[in-house]
C-alpha positions as CSV (number, residue, x, y, z in Angstrom):
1,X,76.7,-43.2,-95.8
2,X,73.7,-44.7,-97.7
3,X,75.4,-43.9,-100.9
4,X,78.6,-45.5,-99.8
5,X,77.0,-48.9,-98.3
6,X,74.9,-48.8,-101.5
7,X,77.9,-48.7,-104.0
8,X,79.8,-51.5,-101.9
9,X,77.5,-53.8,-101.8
10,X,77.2,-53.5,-105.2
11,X,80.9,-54.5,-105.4
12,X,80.8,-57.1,-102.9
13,X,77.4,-58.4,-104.2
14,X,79.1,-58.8,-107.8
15,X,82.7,-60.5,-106.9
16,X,80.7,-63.0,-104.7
17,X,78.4,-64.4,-107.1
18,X,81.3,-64.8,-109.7
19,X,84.4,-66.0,-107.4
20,X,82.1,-68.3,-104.7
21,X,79.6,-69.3,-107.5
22,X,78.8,-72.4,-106.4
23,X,80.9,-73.1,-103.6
24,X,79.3,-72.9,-100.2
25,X,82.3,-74.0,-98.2
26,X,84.8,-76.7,-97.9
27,X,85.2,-78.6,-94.3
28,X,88.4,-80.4,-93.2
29,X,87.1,-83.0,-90.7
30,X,89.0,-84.5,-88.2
31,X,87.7,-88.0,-88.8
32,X,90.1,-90.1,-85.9
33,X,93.2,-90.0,-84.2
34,X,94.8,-93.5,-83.8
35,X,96.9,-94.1,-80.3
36,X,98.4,-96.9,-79.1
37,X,96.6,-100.0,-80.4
38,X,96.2,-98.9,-83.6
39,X,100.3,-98.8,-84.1
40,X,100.3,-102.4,-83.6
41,X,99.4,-103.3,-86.7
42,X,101.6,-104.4,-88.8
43,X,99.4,-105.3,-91.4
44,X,99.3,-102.1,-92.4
45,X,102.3,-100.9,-92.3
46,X,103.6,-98.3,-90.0
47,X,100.6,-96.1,-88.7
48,X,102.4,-93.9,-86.1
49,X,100.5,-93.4,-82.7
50,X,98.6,-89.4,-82.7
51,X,98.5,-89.5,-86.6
52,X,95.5,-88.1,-87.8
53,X,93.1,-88.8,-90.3
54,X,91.2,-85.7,-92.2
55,X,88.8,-85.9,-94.4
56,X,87.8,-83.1,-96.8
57,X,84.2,-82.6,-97.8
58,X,83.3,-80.0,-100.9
59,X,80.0,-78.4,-100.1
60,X,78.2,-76.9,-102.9
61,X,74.4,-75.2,-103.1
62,X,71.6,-77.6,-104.0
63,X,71.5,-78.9,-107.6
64,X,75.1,-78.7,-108.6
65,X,77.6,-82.0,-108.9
66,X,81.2,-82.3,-108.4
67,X,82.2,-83.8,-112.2
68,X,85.9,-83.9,-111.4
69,X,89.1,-83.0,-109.7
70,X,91.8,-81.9,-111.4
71,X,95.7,-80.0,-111.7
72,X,96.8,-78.8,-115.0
73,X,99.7,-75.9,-115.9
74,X,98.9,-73.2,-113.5
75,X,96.7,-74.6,-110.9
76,X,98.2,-78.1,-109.9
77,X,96.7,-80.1,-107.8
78,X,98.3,-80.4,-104.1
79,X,98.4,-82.8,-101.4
80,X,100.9,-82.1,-98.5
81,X,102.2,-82.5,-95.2
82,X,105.6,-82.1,-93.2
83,X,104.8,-85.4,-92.0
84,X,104.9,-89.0,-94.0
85,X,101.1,-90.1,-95.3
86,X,99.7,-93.3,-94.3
87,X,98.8,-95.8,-97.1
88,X,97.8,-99.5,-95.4
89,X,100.3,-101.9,-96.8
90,X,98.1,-104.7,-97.5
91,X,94.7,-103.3,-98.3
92,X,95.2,-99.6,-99.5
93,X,93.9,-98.4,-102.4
94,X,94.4,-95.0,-104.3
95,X,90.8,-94.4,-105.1
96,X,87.8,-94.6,-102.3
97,X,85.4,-96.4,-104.9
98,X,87.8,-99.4,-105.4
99,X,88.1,-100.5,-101.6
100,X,85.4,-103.6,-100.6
101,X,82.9,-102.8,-98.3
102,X,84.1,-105.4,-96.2
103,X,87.5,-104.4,-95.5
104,X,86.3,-101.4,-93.2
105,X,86.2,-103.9,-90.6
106,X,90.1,-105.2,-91.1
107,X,92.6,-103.4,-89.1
108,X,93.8,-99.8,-89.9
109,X,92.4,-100.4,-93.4
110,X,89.3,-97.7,-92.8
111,X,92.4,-95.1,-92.2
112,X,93.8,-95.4,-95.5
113,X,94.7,-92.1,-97.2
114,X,93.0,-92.2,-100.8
115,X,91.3,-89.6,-102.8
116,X,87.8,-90.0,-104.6
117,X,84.7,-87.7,-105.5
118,X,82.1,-88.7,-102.7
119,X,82.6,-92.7,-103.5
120,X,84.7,-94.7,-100.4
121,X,83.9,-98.4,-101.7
122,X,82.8,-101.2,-103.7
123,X,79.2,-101.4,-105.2
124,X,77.6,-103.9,-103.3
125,X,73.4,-104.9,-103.6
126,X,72.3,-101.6,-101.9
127,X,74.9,-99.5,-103.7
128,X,77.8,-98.6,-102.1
129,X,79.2,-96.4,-99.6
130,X,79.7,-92.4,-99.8
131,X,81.4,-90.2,-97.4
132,X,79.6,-88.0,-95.2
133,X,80.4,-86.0,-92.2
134,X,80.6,-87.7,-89.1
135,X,77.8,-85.7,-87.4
136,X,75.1,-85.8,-90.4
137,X,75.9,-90.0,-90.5
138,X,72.1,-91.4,-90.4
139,X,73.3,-94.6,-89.5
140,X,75.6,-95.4,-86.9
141,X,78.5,-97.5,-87.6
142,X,80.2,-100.3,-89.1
143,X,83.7,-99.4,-88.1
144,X,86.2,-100.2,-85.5
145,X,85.0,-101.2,-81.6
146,X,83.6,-104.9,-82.1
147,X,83.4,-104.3,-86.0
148,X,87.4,-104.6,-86.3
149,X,89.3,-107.5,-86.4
150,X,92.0,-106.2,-84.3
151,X,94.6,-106.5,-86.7
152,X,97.5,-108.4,-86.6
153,X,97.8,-108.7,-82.8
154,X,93.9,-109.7,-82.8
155,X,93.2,-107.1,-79.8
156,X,90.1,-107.9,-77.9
157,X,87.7,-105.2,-78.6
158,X,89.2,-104.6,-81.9
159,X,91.3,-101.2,-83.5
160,X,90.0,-97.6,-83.8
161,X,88.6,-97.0,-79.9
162,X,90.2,-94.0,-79.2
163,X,87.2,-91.4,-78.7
164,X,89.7,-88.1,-78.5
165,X,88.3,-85.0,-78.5
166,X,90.5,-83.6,-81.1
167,X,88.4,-86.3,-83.6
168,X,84.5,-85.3,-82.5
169,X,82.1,-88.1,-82.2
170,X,84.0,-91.6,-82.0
171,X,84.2,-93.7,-85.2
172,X,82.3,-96.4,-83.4
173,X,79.3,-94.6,-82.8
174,X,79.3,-92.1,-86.2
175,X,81.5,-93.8,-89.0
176,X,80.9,-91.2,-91.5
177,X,79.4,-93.7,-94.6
178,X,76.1,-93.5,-95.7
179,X,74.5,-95.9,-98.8
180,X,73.7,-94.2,-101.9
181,X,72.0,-96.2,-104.5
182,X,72.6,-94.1,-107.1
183,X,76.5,-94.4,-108.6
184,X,78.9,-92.8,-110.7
185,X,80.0,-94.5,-113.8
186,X,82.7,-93.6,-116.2
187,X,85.6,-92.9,-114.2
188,X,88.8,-91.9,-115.6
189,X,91.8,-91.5,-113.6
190,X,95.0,-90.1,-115.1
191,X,98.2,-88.7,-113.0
192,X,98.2,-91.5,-110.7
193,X,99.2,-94.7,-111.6
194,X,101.7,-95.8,-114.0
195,X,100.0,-96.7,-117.1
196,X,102.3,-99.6,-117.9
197,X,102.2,-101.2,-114.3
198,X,99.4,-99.9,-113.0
199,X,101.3,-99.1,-110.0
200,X,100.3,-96.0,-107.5
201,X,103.9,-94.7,-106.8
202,X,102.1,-91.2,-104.9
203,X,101.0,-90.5,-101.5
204,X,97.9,-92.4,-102.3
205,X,99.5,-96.0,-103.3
206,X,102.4,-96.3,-102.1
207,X,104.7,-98.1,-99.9
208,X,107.6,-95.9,-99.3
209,X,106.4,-93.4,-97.2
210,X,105.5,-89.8,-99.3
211,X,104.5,-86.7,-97.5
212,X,103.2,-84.3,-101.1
213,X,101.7,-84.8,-104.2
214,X,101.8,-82.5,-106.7
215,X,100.8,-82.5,-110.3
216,X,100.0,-80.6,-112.8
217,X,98.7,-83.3,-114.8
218,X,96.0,-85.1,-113.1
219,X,92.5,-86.0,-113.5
220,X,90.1,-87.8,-111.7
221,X,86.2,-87.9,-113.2
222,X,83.2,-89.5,-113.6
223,X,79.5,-89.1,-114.8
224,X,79.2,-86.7,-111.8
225,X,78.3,-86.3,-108.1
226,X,76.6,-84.7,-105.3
227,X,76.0,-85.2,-101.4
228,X,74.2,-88.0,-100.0
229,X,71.8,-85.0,-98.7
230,X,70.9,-83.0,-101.5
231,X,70.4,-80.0,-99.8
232,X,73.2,-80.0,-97.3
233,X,75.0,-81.3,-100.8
234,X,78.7,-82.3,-99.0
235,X,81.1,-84.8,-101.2
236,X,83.8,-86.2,-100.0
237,X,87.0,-85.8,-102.1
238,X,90.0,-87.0,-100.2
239,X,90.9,-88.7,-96.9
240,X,94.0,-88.2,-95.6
241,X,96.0,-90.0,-93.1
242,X,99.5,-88.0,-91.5
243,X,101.1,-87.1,-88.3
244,X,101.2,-83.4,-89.5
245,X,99.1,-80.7,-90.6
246,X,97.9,-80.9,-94.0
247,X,97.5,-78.2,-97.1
248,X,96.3,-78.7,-100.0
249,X,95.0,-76.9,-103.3
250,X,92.1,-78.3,-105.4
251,X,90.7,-77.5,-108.4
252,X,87.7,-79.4,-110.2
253,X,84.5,-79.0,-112.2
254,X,81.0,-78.6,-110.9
255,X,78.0,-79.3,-113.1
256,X,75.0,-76.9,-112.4
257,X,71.7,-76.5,-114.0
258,X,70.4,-73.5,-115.1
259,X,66.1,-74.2,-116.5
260,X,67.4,-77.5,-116.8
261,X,70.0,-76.8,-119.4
262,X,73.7,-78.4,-117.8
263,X,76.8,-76.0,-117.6
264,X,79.9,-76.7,-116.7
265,X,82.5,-74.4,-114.7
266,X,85.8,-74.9,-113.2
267,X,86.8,-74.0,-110.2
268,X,90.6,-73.3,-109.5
269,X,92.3,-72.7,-106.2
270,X,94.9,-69.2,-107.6
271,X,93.6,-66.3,-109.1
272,X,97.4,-65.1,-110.6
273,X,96.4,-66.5,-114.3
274,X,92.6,-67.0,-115.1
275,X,91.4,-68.4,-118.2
276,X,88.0,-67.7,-119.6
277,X,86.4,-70.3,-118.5
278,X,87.8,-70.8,-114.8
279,X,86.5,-69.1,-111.6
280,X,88.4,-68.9,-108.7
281,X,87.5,-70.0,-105.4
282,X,89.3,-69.0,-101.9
283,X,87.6,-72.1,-100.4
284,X,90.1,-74.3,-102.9
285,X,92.9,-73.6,-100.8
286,X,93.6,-75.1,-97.2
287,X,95.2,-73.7,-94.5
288,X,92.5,-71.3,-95.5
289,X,93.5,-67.6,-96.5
290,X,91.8,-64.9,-93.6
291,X,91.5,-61.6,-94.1
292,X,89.3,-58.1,-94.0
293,X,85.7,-58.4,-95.0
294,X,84.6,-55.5,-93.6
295,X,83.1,-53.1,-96.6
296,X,84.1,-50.0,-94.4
297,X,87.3,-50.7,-95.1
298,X,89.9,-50.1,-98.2
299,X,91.4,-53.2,-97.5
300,X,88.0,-55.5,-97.8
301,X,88.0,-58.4,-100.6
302,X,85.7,-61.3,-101.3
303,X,88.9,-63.3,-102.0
304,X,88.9,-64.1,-98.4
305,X,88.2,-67.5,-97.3
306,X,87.3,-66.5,-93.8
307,X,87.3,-63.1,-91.8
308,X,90.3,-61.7,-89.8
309,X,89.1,-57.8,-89.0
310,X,92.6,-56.8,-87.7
311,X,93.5,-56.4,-91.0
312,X,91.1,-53.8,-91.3
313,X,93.1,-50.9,-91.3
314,X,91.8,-47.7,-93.9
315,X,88.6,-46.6,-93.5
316,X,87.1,-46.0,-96.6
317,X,86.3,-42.4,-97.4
318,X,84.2,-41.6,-100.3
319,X,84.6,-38.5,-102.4
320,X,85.8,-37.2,-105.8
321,X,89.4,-37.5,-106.6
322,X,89.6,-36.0,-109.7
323,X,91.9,-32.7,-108.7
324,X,90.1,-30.9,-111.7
325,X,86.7,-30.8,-110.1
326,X,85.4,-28.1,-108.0
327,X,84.6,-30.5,-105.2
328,X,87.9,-32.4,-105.2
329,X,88.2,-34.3,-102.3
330,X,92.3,-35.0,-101.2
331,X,91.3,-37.0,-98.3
332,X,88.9,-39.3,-100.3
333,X,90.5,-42.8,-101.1
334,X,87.4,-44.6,-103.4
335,X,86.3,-42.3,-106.3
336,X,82.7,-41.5,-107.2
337,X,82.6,-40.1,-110.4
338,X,79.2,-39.0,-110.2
339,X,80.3,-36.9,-107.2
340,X,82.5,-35.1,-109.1
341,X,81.2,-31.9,-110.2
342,X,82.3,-29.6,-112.7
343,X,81.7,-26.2,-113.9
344,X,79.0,-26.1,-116.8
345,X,78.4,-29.6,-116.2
346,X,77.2,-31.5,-112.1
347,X,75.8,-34.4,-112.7
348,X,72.3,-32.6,-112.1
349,X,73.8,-31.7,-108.9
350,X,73.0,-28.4,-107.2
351,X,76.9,-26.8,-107.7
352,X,76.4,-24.2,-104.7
353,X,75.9,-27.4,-102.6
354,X,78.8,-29.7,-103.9
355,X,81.0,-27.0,-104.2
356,X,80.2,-24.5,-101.7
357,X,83.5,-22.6,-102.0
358,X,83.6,-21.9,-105.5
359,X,84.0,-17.9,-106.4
360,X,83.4,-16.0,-109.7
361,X,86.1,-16.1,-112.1
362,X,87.9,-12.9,-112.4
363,X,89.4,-12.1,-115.4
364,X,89.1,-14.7,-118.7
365,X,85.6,-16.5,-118.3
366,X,83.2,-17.4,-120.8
367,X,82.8,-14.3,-122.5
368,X,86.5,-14.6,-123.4
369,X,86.6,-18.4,-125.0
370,X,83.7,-19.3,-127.8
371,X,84.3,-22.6,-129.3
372,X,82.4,-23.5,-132.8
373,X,80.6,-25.1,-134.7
374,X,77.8,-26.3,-131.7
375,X,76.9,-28.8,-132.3
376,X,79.9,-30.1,-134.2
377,X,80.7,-33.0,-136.7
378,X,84.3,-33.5,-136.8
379,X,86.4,-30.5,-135.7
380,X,85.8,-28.3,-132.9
381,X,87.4,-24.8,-133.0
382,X,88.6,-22.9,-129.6
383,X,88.7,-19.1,-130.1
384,X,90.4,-16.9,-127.2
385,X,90.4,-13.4,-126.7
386,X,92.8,-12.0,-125.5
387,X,95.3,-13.8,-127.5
388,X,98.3,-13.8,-124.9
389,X,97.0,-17.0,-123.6
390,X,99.3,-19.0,-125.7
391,X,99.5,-22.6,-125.8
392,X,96.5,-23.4,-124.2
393,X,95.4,-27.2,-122.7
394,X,92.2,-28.7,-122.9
395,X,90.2,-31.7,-122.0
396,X,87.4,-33.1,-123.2
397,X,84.8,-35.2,-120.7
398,X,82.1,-37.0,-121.5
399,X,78.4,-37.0,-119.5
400,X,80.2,-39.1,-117.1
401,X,82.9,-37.1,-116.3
402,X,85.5,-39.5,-118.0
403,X,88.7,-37.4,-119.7
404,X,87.8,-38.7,-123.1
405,X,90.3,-36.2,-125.0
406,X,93.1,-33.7,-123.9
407,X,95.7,-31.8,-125.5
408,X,96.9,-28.2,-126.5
409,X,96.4,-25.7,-129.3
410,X,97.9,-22.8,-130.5
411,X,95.2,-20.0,-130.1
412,X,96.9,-19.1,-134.2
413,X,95.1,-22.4,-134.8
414,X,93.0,-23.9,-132.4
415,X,91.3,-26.6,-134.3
416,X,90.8,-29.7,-132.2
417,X,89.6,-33.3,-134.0
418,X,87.1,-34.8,-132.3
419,X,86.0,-37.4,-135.0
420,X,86.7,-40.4,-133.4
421,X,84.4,-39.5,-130.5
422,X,80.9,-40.6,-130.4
423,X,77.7,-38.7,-130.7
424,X,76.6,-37.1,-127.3
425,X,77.0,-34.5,-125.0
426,X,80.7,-33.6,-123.7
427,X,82.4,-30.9,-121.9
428,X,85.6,-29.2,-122.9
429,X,87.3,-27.6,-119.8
430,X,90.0,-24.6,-121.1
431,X,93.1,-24.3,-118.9
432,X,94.4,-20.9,-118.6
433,X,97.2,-20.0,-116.2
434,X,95.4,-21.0,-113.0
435,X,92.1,-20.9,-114.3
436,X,89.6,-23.6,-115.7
437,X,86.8,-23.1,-118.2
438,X,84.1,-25.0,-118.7
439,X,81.9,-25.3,-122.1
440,X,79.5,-27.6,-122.4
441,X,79.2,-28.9,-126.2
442,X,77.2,-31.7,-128.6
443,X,79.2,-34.1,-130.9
444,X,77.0,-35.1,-133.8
């Protein structure tokens, strides 16, 4: 069992540092869930009562930045729900960073759906506002309760002061916007708006209610971004306002530093068609994909986004599976080639051990088959005695027991090439009738 933990870990160890990289996790929080008053107001459009509003955090390890979000041929980029999203008629934006600071106390503005990469206003003097999760807010809150105007019907006590469970800590007490003095610059944002009009036609700016978006030619980037806490290092990249469940697929570019020199790598949400420079990421899809992650199991994957262990269904057996060696295994379902033993050649095995039912050969053994030169150059020649034997099949293994070469010679002219191998230590193994020889030979 140590050998088999050993090699999995291996396995698992590997595929996790190159498909979750940088990726810690990515949280869909239920920021609010707006009820009665909020449907009153008209300002905003149509905001029906029990919509929700999500917002989706990227969380990444310490000293790596989001640089953008993106959907090209392949991997597009997805926004969707069965339900209509919400975009506030008269103060909605498409982008977090372009919304005034100010207008998170007018109506059902703060619900607006938009997407961003961790921005959610205007600079200001301080900064400006980034998103941050609700229960890591340092600072209380400037929205909804007696910071809301109470939109167009003026409600005493303001809009957004439903505390429902199904939202977590009330809007009024934890708003989820934090100041960061420190802002992005150089933002580009293609795939959205109409570059004549400058119009938002998607889920983000408009006013005829949309309930997907879905492009494969999209960008939205700046200089680059990471968490208001560095070490927890969660960005906000969309906020999403609907009566129905959401999905979504995201793909974008983290900056990390390795000794200080920047790279770049992309992170895409399908792993059908990967291009050399993309990683993928199960995290970048949402509803998440479950499945085994148990190593015990045949069915195990790192490609899993979270852990369902009913799926767990073939226990993994270790063993050789090569039916040529001595100590083939039928019942094992995950080869180990260095388990596999044959004769003349055991992987410094002790053969009695691995294969404890092997008998002497009767009739052609070694003394019957001489092969020559040894070592040999280019050509190997097989010489059998008796000559009855006739054609005979071969194959040629190198010191890992890998079938390098195989074939069949007439024992008339049994000269086998083995130019094109490299130098190094093989094994030819002889079939004849039911019986395997092994010869152990050097390729200069």
């Amino acid at each position: 069992m140590r050998i088999k933990h050993f090699i999995l870990s291996i396995i698992v160890s590997f595929s996790s540092g190159v498909a979750f990289a940088q990726i810690e996790g990515v949280h869909v929080e239920t920021y609010y869930v707006s009820d009665q008053a909020d449907a009153t107001d008209t300002f905003g459009g149509h905001l029906e009562e029990g919509s929700k509003t999500y917002r989706i955090f990227i969380d990444l390890l310490p000293g790596s930045r989001i640089l953008s979000i993106f959907g090209e041929e392949g991997h597009p980029l997805i926004f969707s729900s069965p339900r209509p999203f919400f975009n506030h008629r008269d103060e909605g934006i498409s982008f977090g960073k372009d919304l005034n600071k100010n207008r998170y106390g007018s109506g059902t503005t703060p619900l607006d759906t938009y997407i961003t990469i961790g921005q959610c206003s205007k600079s200001f003097a301080q900064g400006a506002y980034f998103g941050v999760p609700k229960s890591s807010d340092p600072d209380g809150s400037i929205v909804g309760g007696v910071n809301n105007d109470g939109g167009s019907n003026y409600i005493n006590g303001g809009l957004l002061n439903n505390a429902s469970s199904d939202a977590g800590i009330p809007v009024t007490i934890s708003d989820g916007l934090a100041v960061k003095h420190l802002l992005p610059d150089s933002w580009i944002e293609i795939g959205f708006k109409d570059i004549l009009t400058d119009e938002d036609t998607t889920i983000f700016g408009s006013h005829i209610q949309k309930s997907d978006f879905y492009s494969t030619d999209a960008l939205l980037r700046n200089s680059g971004v990471n968490g208001v806490d560095s070490i927890q290092n969660e960005i906000l990249i969309a906020q999403l306002t609907t009566k129905g469940e959401i999905s979504f697929e995201l793909n974008m570019e983290v900056e990390i530093f390795n000794n200080g020199v920047s790279e770049t790598i992309k992170f895409v949400a399908r792993n059908d068609i990967l291009g050399d420079d993309e990683i993928f990421s199960p995290w970048l899809k949402f509803p998440f994909t479950c499945g085994c992650t148990d190593p015990d199991y045949l069915e195990a994957s790192t490609t899993f986004a979270c852990t369902d262990n009913s799926q767990c269904i073939t226990p993994v057996v270790l063993g050789c599976t090569d039916s040529l060696a001595c100590n083939y295994n039928p019942d094992a379902n995950f080869n180990v080639p260095d388990l596999c033993c044959y004769i003349g050649y055991c992987h410094n095995l002790d053969i009695s051990v691995a294969c404890p039912n092997l008998k002497p050969r009767d009739g052609i053994d070694n003394r019957h088959i001489r092969i020559y030169p040894n070592p040999a150059f280019t050509e190997l020649n097989l010489e059998i005695e008796p000559v009855t034997f006739n054609p005979v099949l071969f194959q040629i293994r190198d010191i890992l027991g890998h079938n390098v070469l195989e074939g069949k010679v007439d024992v008339q002219d049994s000269q086998i090439n083995i130019n094109e191998l490299v130098s190094g230590q093989y094994i030819i193994q002889v079939y004849l009738q039911d019986k395997i020889t092994t010869i152990p030979f050097i390729k200069l």
